[in-house]
N, C-alpha and C positions, 0 to 999 in steps of 0.2 A: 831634451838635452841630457846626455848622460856624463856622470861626472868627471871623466876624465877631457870632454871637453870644455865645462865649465871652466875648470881647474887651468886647462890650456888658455882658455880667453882671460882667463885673471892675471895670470903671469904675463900674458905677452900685452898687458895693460889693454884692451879692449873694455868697452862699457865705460871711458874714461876714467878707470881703473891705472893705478899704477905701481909697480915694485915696490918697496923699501930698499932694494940695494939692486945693484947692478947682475947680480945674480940669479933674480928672478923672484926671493927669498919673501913669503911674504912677512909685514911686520908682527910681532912677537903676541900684541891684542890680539888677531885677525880671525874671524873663522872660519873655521874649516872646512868650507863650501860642498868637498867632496864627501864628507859625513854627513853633512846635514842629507846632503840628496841619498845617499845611500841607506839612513834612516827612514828618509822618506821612501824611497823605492817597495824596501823591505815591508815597509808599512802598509802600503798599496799593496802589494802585490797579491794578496788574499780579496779586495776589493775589485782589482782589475779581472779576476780568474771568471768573477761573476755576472760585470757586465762587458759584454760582447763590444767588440769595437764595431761600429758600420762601416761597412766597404765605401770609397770613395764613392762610390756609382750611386750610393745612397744620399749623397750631402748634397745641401746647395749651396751656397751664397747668392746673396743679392747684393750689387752696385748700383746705385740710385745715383743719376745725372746730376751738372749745374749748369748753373748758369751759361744760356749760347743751343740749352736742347727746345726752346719753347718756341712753338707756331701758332697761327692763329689757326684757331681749330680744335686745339689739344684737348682732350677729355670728354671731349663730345663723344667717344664711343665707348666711353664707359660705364654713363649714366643710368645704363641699363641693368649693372649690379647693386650690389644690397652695399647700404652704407656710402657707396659715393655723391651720391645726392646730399644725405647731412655732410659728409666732409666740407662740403663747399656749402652749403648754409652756413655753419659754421666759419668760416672762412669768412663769407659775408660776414659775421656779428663782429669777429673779431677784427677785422682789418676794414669795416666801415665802409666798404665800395662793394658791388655784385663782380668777384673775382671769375665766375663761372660765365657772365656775360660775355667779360672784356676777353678770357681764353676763347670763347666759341665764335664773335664773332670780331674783335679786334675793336681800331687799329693796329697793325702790327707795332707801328711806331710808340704806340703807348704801353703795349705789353713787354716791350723791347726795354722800355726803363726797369733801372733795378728795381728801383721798390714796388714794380710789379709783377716783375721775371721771374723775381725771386720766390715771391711766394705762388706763383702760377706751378711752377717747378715743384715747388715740395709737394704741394694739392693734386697735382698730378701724378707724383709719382706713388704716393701713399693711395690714388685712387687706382693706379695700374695695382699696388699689390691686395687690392682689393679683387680683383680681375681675377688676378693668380690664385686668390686665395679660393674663391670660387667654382674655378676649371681646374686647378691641380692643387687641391690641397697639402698632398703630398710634398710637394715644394715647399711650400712654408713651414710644417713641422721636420721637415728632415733640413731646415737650416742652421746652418754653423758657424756663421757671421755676416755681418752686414757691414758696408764701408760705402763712402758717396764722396763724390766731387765738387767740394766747393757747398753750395745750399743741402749738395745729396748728401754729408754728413750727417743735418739736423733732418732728413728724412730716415736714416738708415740709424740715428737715436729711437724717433720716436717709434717705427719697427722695433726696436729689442726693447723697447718700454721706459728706458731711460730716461725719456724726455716725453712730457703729454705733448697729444697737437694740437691744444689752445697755445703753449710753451713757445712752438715750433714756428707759428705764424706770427707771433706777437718777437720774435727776432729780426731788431733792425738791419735794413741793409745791411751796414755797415760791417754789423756782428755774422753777417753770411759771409764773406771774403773769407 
């Protein structure tokens, strides 16, 4: 954002921001938003010279599902790469039940309840980026944010590291909504 948009969103109170006078005018403490970035810019600007920006075509993102994406079945077909076998051991120690049972062979009706959806969902989708990360590596290091729906938020933490996933499983239903 460059400052003279900054500057724009301030005045026309955006950000929940507001005037001092009807004017526009901001109040007499205020700072000077459009200095500050301009210092910054300046600043940067011998930083940015050096490293290259990646072209769109180079970035990824990831979106990690919630709750409503789990079948019975789910993850059975990725138990063949490295690490998702512990994910779900794991998964077992922490949450007391064999999680990897109940996704492979059901009832649907029991995987359907949240406090098992839930973390079927997160275990699976940390074991798809397990997938990824093994067939296209490339994906995972040229990523540039992660964001999820609902439980895929605390899967798309513990991707950027944010959050371990002993953390991520030990999150009450409740606290997924």
């Amino acid at each position: 954002m460059n400052a003279l948009v900054a500057r724009a969103g301030w005045v026309r109170g955006l950000w929940g921001l507001r005037a001092a006078s009807s004017h526009g005018e901001p109040p007499p403490d205020a700072v000077d938003v459009a200095e500050l970035l301009r210092d910054a810019s300046s600043a940067e600007e011998g930083a940015q010279e050096a490293v290259a920006r990646r072209p769109p075509a180079r970035c990824s993102v990831l979106l990690f599902p919630g709750q409503g994406s789990q079948a019975v079945g789910m993850g059975g077909g990725l138990l063949g790469f490295p690490r998702v076998r512990q994910l779900y051991e794991t998964a077992h120690r922490v949450l007391g039940y064999d999680l990897l049972e109940l996704c492979l062979r059901g009832p649907q009706e029991d995987l359907d309840r949240t406090v098992h959806c839930q973390p079927a969902v997160f275990v699976a989708s940390l074991a798809a980026v397990e997938k990824l990360h093994y067939l296209q590596p490339a994906v995972i290091e040229n990523c540039v944010a992660a964001a999820g729906f609902s439980v895929g938020e605390f899967a798309a933490l513990v991707f950027a590291g944010a959050m371990e996933f002993s953390e991520g499983l030990a999150v009450s239903p409740e606290e997924f909504c």
